[in-house]
C-alpha positions in Angstrom: 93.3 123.7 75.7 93.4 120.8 73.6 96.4 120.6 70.9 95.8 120.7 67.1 97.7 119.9 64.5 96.7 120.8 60.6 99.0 119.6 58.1 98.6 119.9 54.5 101.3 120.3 51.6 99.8 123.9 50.5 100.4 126.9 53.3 97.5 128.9 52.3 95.0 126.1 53.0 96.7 125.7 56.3 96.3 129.3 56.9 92.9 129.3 55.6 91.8 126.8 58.1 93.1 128.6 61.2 90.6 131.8 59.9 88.2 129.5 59.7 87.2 128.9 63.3 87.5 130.6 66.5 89.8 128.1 68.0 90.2 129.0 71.5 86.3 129.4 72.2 86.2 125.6 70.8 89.0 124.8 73.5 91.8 123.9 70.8 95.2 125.8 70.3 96.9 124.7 67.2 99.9 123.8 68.1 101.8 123.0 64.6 101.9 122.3 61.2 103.1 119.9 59.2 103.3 119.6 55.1 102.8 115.7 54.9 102.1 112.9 56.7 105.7 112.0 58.0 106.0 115.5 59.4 102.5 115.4 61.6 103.7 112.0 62.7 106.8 113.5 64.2 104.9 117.0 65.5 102.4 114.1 66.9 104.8 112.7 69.7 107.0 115.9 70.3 104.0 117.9 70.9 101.4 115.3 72.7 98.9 116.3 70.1 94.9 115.5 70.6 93.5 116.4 67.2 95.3 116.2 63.6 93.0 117.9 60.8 94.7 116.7 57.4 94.3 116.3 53.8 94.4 113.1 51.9 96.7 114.5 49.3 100.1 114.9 50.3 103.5 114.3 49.3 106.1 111.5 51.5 103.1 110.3 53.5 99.5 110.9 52.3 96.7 111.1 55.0 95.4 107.9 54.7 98.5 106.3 55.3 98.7 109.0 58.0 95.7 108.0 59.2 96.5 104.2 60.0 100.0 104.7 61.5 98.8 107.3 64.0 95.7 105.4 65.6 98.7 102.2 65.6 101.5 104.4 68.0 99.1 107.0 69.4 95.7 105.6 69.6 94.2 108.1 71.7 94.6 110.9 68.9 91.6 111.7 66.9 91.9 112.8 63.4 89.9 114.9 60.7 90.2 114.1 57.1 89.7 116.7 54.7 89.2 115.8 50.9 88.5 117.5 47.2 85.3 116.3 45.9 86.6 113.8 43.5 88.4 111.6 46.9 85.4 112.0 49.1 83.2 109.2 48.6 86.1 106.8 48.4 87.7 108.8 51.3 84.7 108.5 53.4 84.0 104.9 52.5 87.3 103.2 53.1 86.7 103.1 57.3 90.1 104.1 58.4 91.1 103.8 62.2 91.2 106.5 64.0 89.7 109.4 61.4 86.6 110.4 63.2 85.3 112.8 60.7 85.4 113.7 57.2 84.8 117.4 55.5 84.7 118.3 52.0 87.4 121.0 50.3 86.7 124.1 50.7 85.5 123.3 54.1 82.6 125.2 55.3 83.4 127.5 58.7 80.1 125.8 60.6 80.7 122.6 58.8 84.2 122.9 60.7 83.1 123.6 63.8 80.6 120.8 64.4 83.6 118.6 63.4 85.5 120.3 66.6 82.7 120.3 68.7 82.1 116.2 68.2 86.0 115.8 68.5 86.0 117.7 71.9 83.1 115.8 73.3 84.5 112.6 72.8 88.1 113.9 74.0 86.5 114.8 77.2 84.8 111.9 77.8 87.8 109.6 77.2 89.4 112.1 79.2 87.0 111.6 82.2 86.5 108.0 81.7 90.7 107.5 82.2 90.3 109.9 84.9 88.0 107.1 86.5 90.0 104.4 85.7 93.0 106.0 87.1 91.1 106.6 90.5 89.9 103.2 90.3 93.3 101.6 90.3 95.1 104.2 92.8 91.9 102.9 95.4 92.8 99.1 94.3 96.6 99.6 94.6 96.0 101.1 98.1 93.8 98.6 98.7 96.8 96.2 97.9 99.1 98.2 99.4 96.6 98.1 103.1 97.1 93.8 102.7 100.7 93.7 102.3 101.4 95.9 105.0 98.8 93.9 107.3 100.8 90.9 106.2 104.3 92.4 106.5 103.2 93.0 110.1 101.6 89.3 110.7 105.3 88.0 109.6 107.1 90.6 112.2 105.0 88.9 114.5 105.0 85.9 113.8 101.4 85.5 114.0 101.4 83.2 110.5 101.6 79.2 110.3 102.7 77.0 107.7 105.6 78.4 105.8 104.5 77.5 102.4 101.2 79.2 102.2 103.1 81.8 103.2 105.3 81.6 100.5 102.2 81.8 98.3 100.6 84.9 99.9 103.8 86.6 99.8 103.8 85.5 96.0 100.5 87.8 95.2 101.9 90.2 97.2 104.5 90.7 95.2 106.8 90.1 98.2 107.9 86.3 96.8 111.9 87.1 97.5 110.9 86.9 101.3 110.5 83.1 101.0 113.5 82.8 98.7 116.2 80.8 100.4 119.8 82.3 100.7 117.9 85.5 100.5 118.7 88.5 103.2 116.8 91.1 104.1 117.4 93.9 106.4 114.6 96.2 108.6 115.7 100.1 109.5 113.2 101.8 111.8 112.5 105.4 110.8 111.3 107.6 113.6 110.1 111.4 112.3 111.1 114.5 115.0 110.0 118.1 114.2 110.0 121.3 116.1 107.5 123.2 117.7 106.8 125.2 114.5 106.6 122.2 112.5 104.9 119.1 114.3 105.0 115.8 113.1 101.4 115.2 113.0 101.3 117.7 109.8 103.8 116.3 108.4 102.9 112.9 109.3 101.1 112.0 105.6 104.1 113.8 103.8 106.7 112.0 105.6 104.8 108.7 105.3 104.3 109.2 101.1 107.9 110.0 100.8 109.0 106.9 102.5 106.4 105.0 100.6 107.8 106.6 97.3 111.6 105.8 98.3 111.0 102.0 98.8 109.4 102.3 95.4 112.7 103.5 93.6 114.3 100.2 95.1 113.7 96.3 94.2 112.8 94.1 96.7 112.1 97.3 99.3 108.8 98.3 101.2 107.8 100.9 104.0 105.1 99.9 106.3 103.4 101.3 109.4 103.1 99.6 113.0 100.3 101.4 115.2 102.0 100.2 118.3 105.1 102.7 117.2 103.8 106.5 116.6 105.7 108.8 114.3 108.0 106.1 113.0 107.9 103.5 110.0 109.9 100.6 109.4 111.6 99.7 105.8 112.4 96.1 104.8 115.3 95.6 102.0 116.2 92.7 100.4 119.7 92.4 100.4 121.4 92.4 96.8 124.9 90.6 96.8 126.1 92.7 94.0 125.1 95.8 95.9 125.9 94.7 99.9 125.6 99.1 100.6 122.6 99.8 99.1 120.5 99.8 102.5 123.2 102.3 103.7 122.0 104.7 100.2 118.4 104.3 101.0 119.0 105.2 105.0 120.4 108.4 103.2 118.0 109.3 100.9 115.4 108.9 103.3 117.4 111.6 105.7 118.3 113.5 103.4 115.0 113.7 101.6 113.2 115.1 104.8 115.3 117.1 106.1 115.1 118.7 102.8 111.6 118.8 101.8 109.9 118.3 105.3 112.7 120.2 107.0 112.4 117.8 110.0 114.8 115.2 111.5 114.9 111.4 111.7 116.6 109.1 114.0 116.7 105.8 112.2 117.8 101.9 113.9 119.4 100.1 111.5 118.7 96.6 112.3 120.4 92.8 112.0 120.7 91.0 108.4 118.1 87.8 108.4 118.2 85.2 106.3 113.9 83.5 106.2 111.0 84.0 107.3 110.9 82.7 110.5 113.8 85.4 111.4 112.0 88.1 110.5 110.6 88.6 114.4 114.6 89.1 114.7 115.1 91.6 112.4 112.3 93.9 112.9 112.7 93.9 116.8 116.7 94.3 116.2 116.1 97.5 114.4 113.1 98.6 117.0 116.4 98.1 119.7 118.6 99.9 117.5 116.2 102.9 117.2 115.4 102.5 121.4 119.6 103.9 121.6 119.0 107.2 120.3 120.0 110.4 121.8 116.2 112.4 122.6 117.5 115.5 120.8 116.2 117.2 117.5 118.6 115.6 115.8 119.5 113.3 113.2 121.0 110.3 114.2 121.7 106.7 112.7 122.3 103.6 115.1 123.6 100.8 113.7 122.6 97.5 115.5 124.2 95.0 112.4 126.9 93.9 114.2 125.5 93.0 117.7 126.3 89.8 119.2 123.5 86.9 119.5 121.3 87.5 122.0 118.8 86.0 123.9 115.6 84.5 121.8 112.5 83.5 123.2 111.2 80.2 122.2 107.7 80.2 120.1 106.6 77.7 123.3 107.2 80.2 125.4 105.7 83.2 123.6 102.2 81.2 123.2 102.3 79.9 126.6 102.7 83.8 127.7 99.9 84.3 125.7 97.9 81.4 126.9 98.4 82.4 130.6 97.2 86.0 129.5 94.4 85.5 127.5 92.9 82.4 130.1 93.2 85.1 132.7 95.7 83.8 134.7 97.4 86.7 136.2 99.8 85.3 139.0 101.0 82.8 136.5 101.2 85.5 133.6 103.6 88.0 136.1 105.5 85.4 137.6 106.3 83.7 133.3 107.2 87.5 132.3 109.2 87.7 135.0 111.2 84.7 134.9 111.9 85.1 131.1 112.8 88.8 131.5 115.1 88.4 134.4 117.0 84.9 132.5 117.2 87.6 129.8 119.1 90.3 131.7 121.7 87.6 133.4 122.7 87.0 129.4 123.1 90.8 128.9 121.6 94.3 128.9 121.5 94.1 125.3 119.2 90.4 125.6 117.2 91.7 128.0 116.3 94.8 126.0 115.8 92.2 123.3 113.2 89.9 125.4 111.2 92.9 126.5 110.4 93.8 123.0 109.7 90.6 122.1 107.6 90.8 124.7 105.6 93.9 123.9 105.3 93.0 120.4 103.3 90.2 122.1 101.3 91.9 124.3 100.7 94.5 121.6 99.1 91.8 119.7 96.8 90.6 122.1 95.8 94.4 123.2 94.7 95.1 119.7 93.0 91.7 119.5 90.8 92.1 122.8 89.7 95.9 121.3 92.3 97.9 123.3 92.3 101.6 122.8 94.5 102.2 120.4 95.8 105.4 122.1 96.4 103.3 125.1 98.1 101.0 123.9 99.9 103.6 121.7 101.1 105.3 124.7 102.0 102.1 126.9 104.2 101.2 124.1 106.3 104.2 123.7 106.8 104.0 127.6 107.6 101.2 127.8 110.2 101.8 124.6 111.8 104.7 126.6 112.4 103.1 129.9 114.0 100.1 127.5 116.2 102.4 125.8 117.4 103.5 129.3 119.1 100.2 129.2 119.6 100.3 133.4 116.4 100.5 134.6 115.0 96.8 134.2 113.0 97.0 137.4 110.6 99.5 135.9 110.7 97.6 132.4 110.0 94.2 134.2 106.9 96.3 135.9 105.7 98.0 133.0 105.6 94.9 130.9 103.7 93.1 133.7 101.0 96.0 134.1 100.6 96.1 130.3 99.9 92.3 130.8 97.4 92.5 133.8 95.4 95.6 131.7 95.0 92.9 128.7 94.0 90.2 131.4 91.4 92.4 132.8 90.3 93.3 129.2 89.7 89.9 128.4 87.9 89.4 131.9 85.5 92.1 130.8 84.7 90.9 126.8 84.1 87.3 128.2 81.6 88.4 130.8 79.7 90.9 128.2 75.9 90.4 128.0 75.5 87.2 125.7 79.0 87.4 124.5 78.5 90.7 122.6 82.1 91.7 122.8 83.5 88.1 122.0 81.6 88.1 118.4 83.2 91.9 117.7 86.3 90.8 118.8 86.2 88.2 116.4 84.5 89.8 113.3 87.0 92.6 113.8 90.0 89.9 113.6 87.7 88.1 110.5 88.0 91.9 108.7 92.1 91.8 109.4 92.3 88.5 108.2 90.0 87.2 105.8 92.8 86.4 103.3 94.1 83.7 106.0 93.1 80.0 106.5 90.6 80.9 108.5 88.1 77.7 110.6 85.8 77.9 113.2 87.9 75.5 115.1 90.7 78.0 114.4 89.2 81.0 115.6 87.8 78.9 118.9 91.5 78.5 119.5 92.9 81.7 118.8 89.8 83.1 121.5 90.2 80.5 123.8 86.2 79.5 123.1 84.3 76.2 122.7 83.7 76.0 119.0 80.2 75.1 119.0 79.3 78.4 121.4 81.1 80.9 119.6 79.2 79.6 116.4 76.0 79.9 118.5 76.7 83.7 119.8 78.3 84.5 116.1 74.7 83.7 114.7 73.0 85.4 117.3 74.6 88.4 116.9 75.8 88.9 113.3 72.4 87.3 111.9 74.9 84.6 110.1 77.4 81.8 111.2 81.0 83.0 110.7 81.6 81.2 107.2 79.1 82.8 105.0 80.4 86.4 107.1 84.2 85.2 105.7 82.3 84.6 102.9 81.1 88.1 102.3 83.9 89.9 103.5 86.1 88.2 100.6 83.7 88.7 97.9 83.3 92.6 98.7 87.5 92.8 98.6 87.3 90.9 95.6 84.6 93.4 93.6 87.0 95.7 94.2 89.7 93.9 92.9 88.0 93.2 90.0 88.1 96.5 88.9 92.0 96.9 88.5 92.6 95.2 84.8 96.1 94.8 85.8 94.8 92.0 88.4 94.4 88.6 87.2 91.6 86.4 88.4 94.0 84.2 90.0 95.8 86.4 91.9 91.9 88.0 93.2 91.5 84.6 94.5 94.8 84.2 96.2 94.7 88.0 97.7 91.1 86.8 98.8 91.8 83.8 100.6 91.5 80.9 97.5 93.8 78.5 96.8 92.2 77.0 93.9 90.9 80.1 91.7 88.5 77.2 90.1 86.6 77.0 93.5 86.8 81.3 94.4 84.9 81.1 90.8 82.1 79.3 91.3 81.9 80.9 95.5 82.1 84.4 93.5 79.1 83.4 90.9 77.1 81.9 93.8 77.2 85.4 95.7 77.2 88.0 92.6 74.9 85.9 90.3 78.2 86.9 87.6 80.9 85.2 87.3 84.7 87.3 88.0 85.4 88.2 84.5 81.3 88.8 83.9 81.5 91.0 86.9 84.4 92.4 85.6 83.5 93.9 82.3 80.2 94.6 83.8 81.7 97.3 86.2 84.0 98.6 83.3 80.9 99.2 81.6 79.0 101.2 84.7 81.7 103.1 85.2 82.0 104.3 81.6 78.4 105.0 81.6 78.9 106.8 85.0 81.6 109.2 83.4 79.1 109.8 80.5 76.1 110.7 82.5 78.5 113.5 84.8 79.8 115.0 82.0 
């Protein structure tokens, strides 16, 4: 039902008015009553009016006056002015905001109703028309929401290149206190156990919103999700000086949240404070090894890994010459490099060599997903591997799992490189273009990143895709940019930074070339369909 409000300085025209219509069939409840203007104004906000019938002639506030400063503070609310014959024409000329009708004293019962009827269609199509809008922007902010995760994830794995176009992506993000100096952040791993009766794969989408909403509540926080670790997801908090426990208060709330709406357990690893960018490899894996300590109950738990000593790092060098001897199929090589680094790692400590095997699996994660993987697969060989680290004494069978998972991803990059004209090599890489068309991404860069010759993989892309790779870039970035567009909220700038561009100038004149329109043209252009949309369903 929508809310009515009649206010007029006489009670027995008030009363007469509510005789004559049948307000409920119409879809309106009057709701109030007010004598003058000043009065509906008030009744307006406390009761989230829709419709205000008044006279013109009233004490304190007149109608008019009414009128003006209602469509100002409440925009949305639609008013009927009624008027003695004398006002009328004047009434009905002076083209006040916001009155959408005017009826002559003693107002007529049909006359009345047609008034409501007009007033309820246009309700319900603003109605529907914000409905759409709202939609629109929940699909855009997931949309968003889908990037900064992917890029969250890139970071954790180091798998970006020049600091300061990261800075700038993080920026549009609206993750810009990552590249902050003398900023700290801090990563907790949040793992989601439920009993038979309740299994986490139902509650899985709960559990995941409440997180999501949590991180909301605090600045400089955000919950994302890592395929290669079912069940769990992993927070990142920037550290506030003035508040150094608040990560401790968001750990709780998260606990306590699910245990009391989900009525399920977490086990969450609290991991080391980091101080840029290029620790944040550190962190996340930190809290992964914190989380790997647990006890495998139905239970509870928090394990603080803050305070662990330093322990062993692996060298970028030697996580891309891992990768190198991997993905160029060099499997005695590739074992022998795993080995060595895993077994330099455990003469440090148990602790460094829990920390080098997941730096390690992280890394072969990467590649796995990149070389089309099954993702149960590699779901599964990452949660073994996980247990047999957090047994903490049995490095043998880490060593040997960590080697396997290496000679599967050899083999499966054996296999896409022998395909029939390089089938699987062009989905590999138009799979990685969909991940990360918002990067710097070059032919010569994507040659290097699949170990190619440049001019061949430019030869098979065209063969395959029925286009060379930059007018496929091209393409991807302009579809996630229409549907940019249609968040209001979004600036054209940051479309062309979320998209890839640098220089909003140049994403411009790319975006005209490809729609015919140019952003803000397509912009108002799609407002406009989807009004007319929400017109022609209702």
């Amino acid at each position: 039902m929508m809310k009515v409000i009649i206010a007029d300085d006489e009670i027995q025209v008030r009363r007469g008015l509510k005789m004559k219509a049948k307000w409920e069939e119409e879809g309106f409840q009057i709701a109030g009553e007010a004598s003058n203007g000043k009065e509906a104004l008030q009744l307006v906000e406390e009761i989230k009016a829709d419709l205000v019938i008044t006279d013109v002639r009233m004490p304190v506030m007149d109608g008019i006056e009414f009128a003006r400063r209602c469509h100002r503070k409440f925009p949305h609310v639609k008013v009927i002015v009624l008027s003695g014959y004398s006002d009328f024409e004047y009434v009905r000329s002076s083209l006040v905001e916001g009155v959408k009708d005017y009826l002559l004293k003693p107002v007529a019962p049909d006359e009345l109703a047609g008034a409501l009827r007009r007033v309820k269609e246009e309700i319900v199509l603003e109605k529907k028309q914000l409905l759409e809008s709202e939609k629109i922007s929940r699909m855009v902010h997931t949309q968003l929401e889908e990037m900064k995760e992917q890029y969250l994830l890139q970071l954790v794995k180091e798998e970006w290149s020049e600091p300061f176009l990261a800075a700038e992506r993080l920026q549009h993000l609206k993750l810009g206190f990552l590249a902050e100096e003398e900023k700290h952040v801090q990563f907790f791993t949040v793992e989601l156990r439920a009993s038979e009766e309740h299994s986490v794969k139902e509650l899985w989408l709960p559990f995941r919103m409440l997180c999501k909403e949590i991180a909301e509540q605090y600045e400089g926080t955000c919950a994302y999700y890592d395929a290669g670790y079912s069940n769990m997801l992993h927070f990142l908090h920037c550290i506030d000086r003035k508040k150094p426990l608040e990560t401790l208060s968001i750990v709780k709330k998260v606990q306590t949240y699910v245990k009391k709406y989900l009525k399920a357990e977490t086990v969450i690893g609290m991991g080391k404070k980091v101080s840029n960018l290029t620790e944040l490899k550190t962190g996340y894996i930190s809290s992964l090894l914190a989380w790997s300590q647990s006890d495998p109950g139905l239970k509870s738990q928090v394990i603080d890994g803050t305070h662990h000593k330093d322990v062993f790092e692996l060298s970028p060098d030697k996580e891309k010459k891992a990768a190198n001897l991997i993905e160029n199929g060099s499997l005695k090589e590739g074992r022998k490099l795993i080995n060595d680094l895993l077994l330099e790692a455990k003469a440090g400590s148990m602790l460094s060599f829990s920390f080098a095997a997941n730096r390690l699996l992280l890394l072969l994660e990467s590649l796995a997903a990149k070389y089309d993987m099954d993702r149960a697969e590699i779901n599964q060989t990452m949660w073994s591997c996980q247990q047999s680290i957090g047994e903490l004494t049995a490095h043998e069978k880490v060593i040997e799992q960590v080697t396997e998972f290496a000679h599967r991803i050899i083999l499966l990059v054996s296999k896409s490189r022998s395909s029939p004209n390089g089938l699987a090599i062009v989905e590999n890489v138009r799979r990685y273009l969909d991940l990360n068309f918002a990067n710097e991404v070059t032919l010569t860069s994507l040659s290097e990143q699949f170990h190619i010759n440049s001019a061949y993989l430019s030869e098979l892309f065209k063969l395959h895709v029925g286009q060379n790779f930059s007018d496929y870039l091209v393409e991807v970035r302009m579809k996630h940019a229409c549907e940019l567009l249609k968040d209001r909220q979004l600036k054209v700038i940051d479309i062309a930074y979320l998209t890839g561009y640098s220089n909003s100038g140049y994403f411009s004149t790319v975006f005209k070339k490809h729609a015919g329109q140019t952003p803000a043209e397509y912009r108002k252009a799609a407002l406009n369909m989807d009004e007319i949309a929400g017109r022609e369903r209702r």
